[in-house]
N, C-alpha and C positions, 0 to 999 in steps of 0.2 A: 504494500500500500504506500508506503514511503517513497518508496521506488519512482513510482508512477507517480507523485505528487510534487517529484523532484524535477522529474523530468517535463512535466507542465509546466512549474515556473522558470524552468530553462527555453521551454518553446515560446511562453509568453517573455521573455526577458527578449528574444530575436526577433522574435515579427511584432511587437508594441514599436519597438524602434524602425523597423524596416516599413511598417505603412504610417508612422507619423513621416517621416521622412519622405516621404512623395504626398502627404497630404491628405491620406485615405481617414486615418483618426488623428485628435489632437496636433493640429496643424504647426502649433509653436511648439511644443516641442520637434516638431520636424525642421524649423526654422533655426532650430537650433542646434539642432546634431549636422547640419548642411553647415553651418557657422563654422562650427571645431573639425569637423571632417568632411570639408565638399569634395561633393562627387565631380569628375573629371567634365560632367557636360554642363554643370550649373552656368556656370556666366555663357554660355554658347546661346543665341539668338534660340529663338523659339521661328520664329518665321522673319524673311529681312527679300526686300528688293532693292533692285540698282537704282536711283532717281532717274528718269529720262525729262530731254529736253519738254516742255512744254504738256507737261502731264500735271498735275494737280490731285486728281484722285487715286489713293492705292488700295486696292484689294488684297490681302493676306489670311489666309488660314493659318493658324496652329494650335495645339494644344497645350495645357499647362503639366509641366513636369513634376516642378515642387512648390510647395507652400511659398508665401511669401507676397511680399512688395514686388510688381511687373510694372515696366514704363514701355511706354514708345517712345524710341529715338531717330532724331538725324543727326547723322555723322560724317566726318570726313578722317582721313590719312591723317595722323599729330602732326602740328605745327608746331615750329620752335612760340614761346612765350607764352602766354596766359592772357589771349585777346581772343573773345567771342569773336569767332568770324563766321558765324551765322547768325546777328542780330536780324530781329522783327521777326521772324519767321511764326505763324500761327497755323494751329490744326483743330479741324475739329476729328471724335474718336466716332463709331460706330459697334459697337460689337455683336456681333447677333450669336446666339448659339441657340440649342435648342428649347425652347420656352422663353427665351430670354431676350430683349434688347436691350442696349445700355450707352446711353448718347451722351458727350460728355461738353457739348457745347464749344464755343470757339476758344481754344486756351494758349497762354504763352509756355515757352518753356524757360528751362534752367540751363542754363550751362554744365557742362562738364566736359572734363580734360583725362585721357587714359592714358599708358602706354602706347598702343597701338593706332588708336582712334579717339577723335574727342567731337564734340556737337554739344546738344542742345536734347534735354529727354524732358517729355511733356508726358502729360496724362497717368498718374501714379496710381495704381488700384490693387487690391488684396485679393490673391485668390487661396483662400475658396472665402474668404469675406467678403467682397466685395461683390465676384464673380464666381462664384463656385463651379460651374460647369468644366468636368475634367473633358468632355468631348474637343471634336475640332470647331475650333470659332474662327466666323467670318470676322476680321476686324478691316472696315472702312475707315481709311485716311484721308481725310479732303485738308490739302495745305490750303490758308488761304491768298496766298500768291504763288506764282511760281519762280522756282530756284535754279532758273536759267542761268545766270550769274556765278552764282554757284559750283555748281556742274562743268561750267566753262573753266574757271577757276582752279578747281582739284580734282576734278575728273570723277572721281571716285566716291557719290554722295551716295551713301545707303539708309534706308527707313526700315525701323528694326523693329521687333516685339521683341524685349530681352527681361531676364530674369533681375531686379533689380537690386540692392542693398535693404537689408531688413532693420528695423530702427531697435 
């Protein structure tokens, strides 16, 4: 009887941790063990396009991995210094999944500067708080100008769905 009771709270001690960690129970603690031991694909975009010239609206699918703060970004290749060089830029969000719509009106964003890549991430939402749907979601991006300039500029402007910083 021991035996078998030991061995429960050894199978409960693996999988508590292994589905808060993708967000299936208790989502902060998932938010937390991704903290002290992230997984290889966490900061990896969820869904990203190339910007094109004279395009305005973006269409993306994806799914949510793990628990946590998600933003939309545009980004470009790092630049030497710490000057926004994508000022004014505004979006509005869309996201539909199933039962679900979730409009986020016309918003600015925040800068930030990475290693590799730096821009501007707008639209900050919780999933599974805010958005709980683990399926794939349509998210609509309508900029509202276009980032011809831009594009010209660094060539290399991408609009992300990416896993963000948990507070």
């Amino acid at each position: 009887m021991r035996t078998k009771i030991v061995i429960l709270l050894l199978g409960l001690c693996v999988a508590v941790p292994a589905a808060a960690r993708y967000g299936y129970i208790l989502p902060n603690l998932g938010s937390l063990l991704n903290l002290f031991f992230p997984p290889d694909d966490l900061w990896s975009p969820l869904a990203e396009a190339i910007a094109k010239k004279d395009v305005q609206t973006y269409s993306l699918k994806a799914s949510h991995r793990y628990p946590g703060e998600h933003t939309i970004e545009i980004s470009i290749p790092r630049q030497t210094g710490m000057e926004n060089q994508l000022p004014g830029i505004r979006l509005e969000v869309e996201i539909i999944g199933s039962g679900i719509t979730r409009r986020s009106g016309l918003v600015t964003g925040s800068p930030f500067w990475g290693q590799k890549r730096e821009g501007v991430s707008f639209y900050t939402y919780n999933f599974p708080k805010d958005v709980n749907d683990r399926n794939s979601l349509t998210y609509n991006i309508k900029l509202d100008k276009d980032i011809n300039e831009a594009i010209h500029r660094f060539g290399d402007v991408r609009i992300a769905i990416v896993k963000g910083s948990d507070k």
